[in-house]
PDB file of N, CA, C and O in Angstrom, chain B, residues numbered from 101:
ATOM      1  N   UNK B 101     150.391  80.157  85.084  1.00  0.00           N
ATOM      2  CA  UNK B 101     151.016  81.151  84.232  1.00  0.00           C
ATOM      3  C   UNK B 101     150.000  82.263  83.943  1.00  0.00           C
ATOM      4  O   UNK B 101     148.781  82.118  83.853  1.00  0.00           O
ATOM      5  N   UNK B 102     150.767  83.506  83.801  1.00  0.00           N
ATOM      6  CA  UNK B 102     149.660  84.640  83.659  1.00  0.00           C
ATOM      7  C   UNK B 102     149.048  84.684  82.254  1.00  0.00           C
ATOM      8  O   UNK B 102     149.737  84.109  81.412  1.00  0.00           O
ATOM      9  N   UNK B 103     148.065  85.160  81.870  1.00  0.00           N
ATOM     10  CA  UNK B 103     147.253  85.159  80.969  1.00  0.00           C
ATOM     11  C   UNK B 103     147.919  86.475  79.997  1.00  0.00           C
ATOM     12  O   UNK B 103     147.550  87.602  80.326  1.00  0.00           O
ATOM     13  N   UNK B 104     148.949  86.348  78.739  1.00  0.00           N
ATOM     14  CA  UNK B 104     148.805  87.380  77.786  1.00  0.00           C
ATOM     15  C   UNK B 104     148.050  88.013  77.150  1.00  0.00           C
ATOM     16  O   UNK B 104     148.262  89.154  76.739  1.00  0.00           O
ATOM     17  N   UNK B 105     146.532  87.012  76.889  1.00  0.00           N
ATOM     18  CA  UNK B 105     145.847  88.193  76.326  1.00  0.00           C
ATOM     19  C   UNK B 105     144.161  86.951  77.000  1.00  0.00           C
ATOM     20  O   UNK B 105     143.903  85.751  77.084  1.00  0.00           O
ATOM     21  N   UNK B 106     143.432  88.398  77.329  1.00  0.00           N
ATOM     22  CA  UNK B 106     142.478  87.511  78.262  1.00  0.00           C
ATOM     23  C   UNK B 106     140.791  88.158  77.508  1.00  0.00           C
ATOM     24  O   UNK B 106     140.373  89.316  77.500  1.00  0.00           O
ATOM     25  N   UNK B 107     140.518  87.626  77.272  1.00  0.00           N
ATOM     26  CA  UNK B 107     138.588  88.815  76.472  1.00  0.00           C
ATOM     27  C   UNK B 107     137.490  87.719  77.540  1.00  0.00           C
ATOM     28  O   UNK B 107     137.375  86.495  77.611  1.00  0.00           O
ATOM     29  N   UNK B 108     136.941  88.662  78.132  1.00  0.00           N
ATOM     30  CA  UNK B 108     135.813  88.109  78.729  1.00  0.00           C
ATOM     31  C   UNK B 108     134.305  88.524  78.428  1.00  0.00           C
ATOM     32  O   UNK B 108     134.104  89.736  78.489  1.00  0.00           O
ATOM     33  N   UNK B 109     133.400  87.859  78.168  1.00  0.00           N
ATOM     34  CA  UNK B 109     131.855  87.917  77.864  1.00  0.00           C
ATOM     35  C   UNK B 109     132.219  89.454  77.059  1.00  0.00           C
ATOM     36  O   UNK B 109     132.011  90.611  77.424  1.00  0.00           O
ATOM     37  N   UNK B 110     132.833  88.907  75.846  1.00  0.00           N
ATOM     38  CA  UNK B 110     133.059  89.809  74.448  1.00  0.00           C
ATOM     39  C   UNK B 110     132.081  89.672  73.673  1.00  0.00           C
ATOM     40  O   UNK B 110     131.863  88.532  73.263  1.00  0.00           O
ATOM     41  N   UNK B 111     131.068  90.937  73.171  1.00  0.00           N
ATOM     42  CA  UNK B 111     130.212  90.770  72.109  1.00  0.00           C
ATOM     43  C   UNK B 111     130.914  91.688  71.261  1.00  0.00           C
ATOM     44  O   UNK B 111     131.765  92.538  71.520  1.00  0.00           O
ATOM     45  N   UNK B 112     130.199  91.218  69.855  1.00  0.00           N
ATOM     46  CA  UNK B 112     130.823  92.101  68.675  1.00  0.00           C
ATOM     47  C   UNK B 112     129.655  91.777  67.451  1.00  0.00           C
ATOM     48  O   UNK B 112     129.305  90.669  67.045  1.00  0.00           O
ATOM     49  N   UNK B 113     129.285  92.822  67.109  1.00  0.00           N
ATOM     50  CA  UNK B 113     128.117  93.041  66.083  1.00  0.00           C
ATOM     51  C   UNK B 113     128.408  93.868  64.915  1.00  0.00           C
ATOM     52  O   UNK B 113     129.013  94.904  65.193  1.00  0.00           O
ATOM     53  N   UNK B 114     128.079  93.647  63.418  1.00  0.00           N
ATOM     54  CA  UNK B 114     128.471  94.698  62.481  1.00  0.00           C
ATOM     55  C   UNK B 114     126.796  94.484  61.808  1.00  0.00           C
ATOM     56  O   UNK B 114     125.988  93.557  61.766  1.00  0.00           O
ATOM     57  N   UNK B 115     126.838  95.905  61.340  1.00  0.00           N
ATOM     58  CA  UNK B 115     125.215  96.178  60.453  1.00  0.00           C
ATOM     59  C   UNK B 115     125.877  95.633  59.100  1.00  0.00           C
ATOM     60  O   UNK B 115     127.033  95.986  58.864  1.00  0.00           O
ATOM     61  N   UNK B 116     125.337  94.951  58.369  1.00  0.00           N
ATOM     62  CA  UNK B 116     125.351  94.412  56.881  1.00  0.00           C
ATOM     63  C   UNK B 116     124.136  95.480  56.364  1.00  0.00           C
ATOM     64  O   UNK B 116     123.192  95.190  57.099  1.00  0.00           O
ATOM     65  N   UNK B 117     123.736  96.462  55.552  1.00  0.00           N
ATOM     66  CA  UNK B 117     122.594  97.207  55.279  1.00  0.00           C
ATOM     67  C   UNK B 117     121.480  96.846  56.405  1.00  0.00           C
ATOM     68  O   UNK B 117     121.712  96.976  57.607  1.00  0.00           O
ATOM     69  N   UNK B 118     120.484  96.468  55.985  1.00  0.00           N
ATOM     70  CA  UNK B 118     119.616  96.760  57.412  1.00  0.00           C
ATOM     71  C   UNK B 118     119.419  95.368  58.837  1.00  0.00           C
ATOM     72  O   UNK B 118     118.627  95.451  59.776  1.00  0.00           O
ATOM     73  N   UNK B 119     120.345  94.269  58.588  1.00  0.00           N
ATOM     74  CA  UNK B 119     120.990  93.504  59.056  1.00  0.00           C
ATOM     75  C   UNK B 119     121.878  93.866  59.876  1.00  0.00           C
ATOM     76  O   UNK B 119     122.905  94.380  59.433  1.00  0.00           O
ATOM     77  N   UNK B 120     121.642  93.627  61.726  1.00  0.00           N
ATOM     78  CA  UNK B 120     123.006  93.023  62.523  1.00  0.00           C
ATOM     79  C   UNK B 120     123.182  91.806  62.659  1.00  0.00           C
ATOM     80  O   UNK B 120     122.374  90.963  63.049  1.00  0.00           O
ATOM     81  N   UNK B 121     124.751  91.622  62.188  1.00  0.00           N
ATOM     82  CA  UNK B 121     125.423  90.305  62.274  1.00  0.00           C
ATOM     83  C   UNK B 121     125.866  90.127  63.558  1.00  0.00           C
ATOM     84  O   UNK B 121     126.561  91.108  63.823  1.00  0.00           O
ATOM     85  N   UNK B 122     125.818  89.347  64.529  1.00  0.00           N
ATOM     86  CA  UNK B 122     126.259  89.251  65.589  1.00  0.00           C
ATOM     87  C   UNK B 122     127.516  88.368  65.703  1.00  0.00           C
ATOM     88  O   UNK B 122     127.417  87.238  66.182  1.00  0.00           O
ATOM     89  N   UNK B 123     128.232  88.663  65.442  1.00  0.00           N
ATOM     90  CA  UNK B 123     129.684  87.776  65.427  1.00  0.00           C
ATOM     91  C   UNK B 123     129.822  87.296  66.190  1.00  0.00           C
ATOM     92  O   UNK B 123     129.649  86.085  66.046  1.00  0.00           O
ATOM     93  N   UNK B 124     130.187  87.722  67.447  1.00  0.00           N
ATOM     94  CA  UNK B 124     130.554  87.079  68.572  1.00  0.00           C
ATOM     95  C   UNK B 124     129.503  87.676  69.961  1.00  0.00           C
ATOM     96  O   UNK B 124     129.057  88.794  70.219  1.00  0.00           O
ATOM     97  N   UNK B 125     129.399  86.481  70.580  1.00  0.00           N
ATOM     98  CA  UNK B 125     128.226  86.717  71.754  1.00  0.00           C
ATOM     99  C   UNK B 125     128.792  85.952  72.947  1.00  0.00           C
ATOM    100  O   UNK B 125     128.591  84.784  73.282  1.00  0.00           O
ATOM    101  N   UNK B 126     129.651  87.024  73.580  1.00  0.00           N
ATOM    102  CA  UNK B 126     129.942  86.722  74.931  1.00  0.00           C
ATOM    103  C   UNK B 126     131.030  85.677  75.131  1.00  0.00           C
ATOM    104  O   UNK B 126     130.977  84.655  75.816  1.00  0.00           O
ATOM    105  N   UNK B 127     132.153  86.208  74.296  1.00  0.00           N
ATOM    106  CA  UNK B 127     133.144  84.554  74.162  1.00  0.00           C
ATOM    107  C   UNK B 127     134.510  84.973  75.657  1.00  0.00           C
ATOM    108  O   UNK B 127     135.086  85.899  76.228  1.00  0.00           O
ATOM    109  N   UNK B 128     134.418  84.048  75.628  1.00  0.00           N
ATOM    110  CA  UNK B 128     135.940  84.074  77.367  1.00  0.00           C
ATOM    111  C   UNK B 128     136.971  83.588  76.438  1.00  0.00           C
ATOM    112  O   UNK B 128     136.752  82.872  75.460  1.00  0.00           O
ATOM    113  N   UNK B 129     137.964  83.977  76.773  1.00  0.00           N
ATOM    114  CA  UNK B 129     139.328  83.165  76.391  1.00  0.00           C
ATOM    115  C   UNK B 129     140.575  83.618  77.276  1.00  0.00           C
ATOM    116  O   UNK B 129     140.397  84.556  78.053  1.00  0.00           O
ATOM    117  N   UNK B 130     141.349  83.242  77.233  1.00  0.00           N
ATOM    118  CA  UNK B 130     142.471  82.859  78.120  1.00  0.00           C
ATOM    119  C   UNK B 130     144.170  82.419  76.888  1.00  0.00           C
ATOM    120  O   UNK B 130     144.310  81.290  76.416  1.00  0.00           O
ATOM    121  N   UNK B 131     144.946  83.288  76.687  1.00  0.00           N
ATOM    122  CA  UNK B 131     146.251  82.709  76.117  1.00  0.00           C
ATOM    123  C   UNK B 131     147.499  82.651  76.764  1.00  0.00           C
ATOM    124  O   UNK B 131     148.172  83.680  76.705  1.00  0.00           O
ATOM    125  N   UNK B 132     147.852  81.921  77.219  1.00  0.00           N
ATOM    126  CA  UNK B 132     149.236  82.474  77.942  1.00  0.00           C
ATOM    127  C   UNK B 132     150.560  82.191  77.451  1.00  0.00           C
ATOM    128  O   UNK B 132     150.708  81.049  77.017  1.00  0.00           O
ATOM    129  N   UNK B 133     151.862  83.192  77.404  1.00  0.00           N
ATOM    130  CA  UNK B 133     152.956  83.209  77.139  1.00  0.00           C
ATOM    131  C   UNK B 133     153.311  81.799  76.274  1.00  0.00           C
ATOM    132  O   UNK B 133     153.560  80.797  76.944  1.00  0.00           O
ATOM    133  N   UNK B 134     153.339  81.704  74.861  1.00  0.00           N
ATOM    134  CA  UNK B 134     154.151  80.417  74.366  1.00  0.00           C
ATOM    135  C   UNK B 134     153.026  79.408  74.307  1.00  0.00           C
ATOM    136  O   UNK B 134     153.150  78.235  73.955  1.00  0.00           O
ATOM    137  N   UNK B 135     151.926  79.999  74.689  1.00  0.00           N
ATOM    138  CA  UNK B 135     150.636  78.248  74.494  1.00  0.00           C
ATOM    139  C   UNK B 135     150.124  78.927  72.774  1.00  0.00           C
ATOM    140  O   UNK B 135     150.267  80.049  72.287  1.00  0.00           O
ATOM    141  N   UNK B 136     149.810  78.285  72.498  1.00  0.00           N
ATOM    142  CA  UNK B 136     149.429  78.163  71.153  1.00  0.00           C
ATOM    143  C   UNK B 136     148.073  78.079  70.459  1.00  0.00           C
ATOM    144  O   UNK B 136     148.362  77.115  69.751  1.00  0.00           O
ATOM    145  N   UNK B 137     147.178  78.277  70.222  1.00  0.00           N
ATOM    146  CA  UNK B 137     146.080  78.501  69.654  1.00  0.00           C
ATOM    147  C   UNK B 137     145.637  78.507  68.359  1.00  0.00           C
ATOM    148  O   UNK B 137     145.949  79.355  67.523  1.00  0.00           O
ATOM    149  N   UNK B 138     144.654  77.236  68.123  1.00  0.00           N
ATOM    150  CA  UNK B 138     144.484  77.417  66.271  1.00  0.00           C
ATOM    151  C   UNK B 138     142.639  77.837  66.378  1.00  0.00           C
ATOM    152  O   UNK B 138     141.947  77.204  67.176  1.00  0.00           O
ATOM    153  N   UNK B 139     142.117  78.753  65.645  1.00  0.00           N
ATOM    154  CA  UNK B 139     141.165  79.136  65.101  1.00  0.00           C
ATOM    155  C   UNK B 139     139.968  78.357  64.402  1.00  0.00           C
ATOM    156  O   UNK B 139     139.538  78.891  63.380  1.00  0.00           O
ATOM    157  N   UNK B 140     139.365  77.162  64.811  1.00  0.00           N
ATOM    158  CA  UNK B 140     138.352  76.691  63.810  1.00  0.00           C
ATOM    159  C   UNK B 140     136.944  77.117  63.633  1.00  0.00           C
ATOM    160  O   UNK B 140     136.224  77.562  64.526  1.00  0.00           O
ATOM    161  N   UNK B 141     136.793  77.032  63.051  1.00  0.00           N
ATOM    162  CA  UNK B 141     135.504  76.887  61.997  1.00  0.00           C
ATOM    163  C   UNK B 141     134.768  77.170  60.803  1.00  0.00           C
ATOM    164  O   UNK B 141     135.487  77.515  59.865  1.00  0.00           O
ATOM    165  N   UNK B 142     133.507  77.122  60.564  1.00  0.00           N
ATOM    166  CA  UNK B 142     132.742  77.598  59.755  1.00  0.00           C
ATOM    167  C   UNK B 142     132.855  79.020  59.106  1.00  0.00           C
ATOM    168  O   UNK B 142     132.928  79.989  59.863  1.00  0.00           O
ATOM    169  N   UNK B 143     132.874  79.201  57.748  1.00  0.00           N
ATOM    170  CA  UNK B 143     132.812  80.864  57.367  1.00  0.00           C
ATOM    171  C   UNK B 143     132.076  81.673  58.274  1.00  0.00           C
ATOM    172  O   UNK B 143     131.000  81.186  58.620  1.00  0.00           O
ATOM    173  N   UNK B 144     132.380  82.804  58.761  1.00  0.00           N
ATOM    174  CA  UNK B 144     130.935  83.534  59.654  1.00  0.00           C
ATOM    175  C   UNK B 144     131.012  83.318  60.905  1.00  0.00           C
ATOM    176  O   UNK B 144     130.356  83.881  61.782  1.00  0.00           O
ATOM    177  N   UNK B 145     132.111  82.196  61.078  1.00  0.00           N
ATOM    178  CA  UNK B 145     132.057  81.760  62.671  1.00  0.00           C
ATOM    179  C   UNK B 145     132.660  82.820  63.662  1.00  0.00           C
ATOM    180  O   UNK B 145     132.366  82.585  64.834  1.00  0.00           O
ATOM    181  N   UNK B 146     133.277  83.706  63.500  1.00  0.00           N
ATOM    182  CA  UNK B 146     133.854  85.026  64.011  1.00  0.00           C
ATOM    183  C   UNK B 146     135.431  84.885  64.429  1.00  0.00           C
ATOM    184  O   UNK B 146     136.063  85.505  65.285  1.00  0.00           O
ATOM    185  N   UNK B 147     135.806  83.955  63.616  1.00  0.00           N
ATOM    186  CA  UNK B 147     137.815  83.605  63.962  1.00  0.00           C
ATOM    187  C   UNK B 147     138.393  84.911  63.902  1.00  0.00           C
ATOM    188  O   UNK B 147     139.139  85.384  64.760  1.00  0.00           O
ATOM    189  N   UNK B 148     137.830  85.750  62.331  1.00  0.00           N
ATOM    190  CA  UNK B 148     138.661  87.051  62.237  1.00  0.00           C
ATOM    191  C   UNK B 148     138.484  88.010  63.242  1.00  0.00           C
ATOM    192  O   UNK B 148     139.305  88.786  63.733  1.00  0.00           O
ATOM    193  N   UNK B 149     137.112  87.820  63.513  1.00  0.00           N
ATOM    194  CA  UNK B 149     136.532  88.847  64.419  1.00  0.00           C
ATOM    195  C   UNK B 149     137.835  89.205  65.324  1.00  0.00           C
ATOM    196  O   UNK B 149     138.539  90.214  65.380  1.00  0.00           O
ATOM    197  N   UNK B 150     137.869  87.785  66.107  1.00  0.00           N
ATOM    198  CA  UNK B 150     138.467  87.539  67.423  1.00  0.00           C
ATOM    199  C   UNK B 150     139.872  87.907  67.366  1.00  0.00           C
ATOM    200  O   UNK B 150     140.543  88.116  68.376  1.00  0.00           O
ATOM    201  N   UNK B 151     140.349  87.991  66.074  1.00  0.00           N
ATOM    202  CA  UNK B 151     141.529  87.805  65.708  1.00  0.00           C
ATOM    203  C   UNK B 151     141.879  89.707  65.451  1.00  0.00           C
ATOM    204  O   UNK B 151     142.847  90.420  65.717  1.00  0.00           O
ATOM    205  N   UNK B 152     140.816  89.904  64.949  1.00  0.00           N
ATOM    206  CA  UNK B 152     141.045  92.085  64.741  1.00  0.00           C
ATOM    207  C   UNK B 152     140.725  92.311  66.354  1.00  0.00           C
ATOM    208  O   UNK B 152     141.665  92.922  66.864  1.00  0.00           O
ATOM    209  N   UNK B 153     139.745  92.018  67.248  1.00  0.00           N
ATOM    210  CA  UNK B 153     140.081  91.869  68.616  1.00  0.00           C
ATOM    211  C   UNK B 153     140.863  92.196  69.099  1.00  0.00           C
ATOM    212  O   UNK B 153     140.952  93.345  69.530  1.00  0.00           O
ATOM    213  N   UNK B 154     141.751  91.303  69.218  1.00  0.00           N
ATOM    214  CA  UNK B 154     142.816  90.896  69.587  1.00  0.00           C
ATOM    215  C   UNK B 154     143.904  91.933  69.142  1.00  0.00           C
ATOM    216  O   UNK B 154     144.513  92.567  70.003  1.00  0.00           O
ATOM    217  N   UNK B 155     144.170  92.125  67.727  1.00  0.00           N
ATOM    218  CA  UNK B 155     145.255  92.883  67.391  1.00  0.00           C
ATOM    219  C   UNK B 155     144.871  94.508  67.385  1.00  0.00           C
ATOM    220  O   UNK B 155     145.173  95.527  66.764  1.00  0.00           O
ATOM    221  N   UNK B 156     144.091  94.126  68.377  1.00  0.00           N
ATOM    222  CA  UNK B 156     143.349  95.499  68.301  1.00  0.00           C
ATOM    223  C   UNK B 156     142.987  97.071  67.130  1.00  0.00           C
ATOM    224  O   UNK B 156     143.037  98.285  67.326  1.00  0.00           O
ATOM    225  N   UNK B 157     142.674  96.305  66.068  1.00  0.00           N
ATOM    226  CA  UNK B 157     142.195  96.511  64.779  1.00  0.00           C
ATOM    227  C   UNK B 157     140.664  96.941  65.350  1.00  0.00           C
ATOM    228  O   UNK B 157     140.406  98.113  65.076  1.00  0.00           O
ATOM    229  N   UNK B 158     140.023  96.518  65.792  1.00  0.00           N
ATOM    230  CA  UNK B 158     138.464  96.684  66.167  1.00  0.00           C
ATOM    231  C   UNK B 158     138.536  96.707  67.578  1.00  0.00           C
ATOM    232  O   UNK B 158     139.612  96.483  68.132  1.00  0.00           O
ATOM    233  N   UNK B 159     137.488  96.958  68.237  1.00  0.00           N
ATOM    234  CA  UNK B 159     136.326  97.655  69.739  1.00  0.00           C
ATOM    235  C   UNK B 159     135.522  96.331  69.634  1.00  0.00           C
ATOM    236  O   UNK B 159     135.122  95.854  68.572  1.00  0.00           O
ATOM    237  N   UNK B 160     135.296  95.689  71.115  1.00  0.00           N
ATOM    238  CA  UNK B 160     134.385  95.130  71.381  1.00  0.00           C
ATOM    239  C   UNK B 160     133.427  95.707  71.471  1.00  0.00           C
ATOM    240  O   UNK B 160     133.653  96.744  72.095  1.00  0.00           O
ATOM    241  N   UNK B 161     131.741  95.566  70.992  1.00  0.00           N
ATOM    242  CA  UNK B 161     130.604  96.218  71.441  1.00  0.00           C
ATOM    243  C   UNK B 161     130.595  96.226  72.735  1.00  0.00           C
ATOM    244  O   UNK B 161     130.568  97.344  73.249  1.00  0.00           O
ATOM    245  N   UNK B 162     130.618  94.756  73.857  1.00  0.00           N
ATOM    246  CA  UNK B 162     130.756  94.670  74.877  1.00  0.00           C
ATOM    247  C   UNK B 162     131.795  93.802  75.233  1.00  0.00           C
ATOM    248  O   UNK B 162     132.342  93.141  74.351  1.00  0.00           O
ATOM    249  N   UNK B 163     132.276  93.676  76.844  1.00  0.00           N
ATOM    250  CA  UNK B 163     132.926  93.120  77.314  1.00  0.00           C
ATOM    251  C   UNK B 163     134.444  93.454  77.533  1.00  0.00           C
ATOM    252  O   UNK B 163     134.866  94.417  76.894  1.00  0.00           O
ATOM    253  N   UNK B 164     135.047  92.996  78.095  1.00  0.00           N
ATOM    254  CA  UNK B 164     136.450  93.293  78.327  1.00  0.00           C
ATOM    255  C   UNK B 164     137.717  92.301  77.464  1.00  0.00           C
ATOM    256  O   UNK B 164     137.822  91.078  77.551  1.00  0.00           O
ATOM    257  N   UNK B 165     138.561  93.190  76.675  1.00  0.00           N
ATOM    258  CA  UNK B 165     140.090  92.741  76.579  1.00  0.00           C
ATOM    259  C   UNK B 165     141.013  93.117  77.182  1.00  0.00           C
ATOM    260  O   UNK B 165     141.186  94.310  77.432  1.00  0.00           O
ATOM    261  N   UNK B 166     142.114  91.827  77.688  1.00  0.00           N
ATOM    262  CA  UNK B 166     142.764  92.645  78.482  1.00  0.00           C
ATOM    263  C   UNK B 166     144.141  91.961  77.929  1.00  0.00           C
ATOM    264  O   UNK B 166     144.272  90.758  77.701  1.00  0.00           O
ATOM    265  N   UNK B 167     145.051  92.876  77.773  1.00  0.00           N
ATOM    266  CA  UNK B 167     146.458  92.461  77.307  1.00  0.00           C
ATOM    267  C   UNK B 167     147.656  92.536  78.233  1.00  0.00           C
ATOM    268  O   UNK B 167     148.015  93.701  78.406  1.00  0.00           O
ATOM    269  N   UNK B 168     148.359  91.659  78.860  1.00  0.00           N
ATOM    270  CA  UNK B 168     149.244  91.667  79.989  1.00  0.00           C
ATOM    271  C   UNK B 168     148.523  92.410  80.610  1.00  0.00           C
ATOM    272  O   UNK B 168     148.890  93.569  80.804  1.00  0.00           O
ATOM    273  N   UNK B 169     147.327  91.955  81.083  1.00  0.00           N
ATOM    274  CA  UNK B 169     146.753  92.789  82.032  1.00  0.00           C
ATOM    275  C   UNK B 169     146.195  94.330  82.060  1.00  0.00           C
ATOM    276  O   UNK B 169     145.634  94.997  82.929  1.00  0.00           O
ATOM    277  N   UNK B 170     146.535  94.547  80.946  1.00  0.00           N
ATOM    278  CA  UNK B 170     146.157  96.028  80.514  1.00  0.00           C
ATOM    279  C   UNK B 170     144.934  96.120  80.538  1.00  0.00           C
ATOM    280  O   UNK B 170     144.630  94.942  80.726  1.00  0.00           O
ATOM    281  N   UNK B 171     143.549  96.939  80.456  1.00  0.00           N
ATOM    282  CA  UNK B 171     141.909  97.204  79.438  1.00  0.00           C
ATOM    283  C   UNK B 171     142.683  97.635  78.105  1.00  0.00           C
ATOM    284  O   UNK B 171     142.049  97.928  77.091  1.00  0.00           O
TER     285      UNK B 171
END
């Protein structure tokens, strides 16, 4: 089945004052049509990140999203 929404070697970093947080470092994922996906972890772990990502709320620093195949 084709992949609805696909992010490959995704980084994502935010400055906290003179602090970068590195949220996410290089994550792959794969969702397809009707599969289902739950979010775990730790505060800080970057679920939202992945999740404004995704709804395209935010820019990866690096890497590719791709939605039905779209960039």
């Amino acid at each position: 089945m084709k992949p609805v929404i696909e992010m490959h070697a995704v980084h994502k970093s935010y400055r906290l004052g003179s602090h970068l947080v590195q949220a996410l470092r290089g994550v792959d994922l794969q969702l397809a049509a009707g599969e289902l996906l739950a979010l775990t972890g730790p505060s800080g772990s970057g679920k939202s990140t992945i999740l404004n990502l995704c709804g395209l709320i935010d820019r990866p620093d690096s890497g590719d999203i791709l939605i039905n195949g779209a960039d």
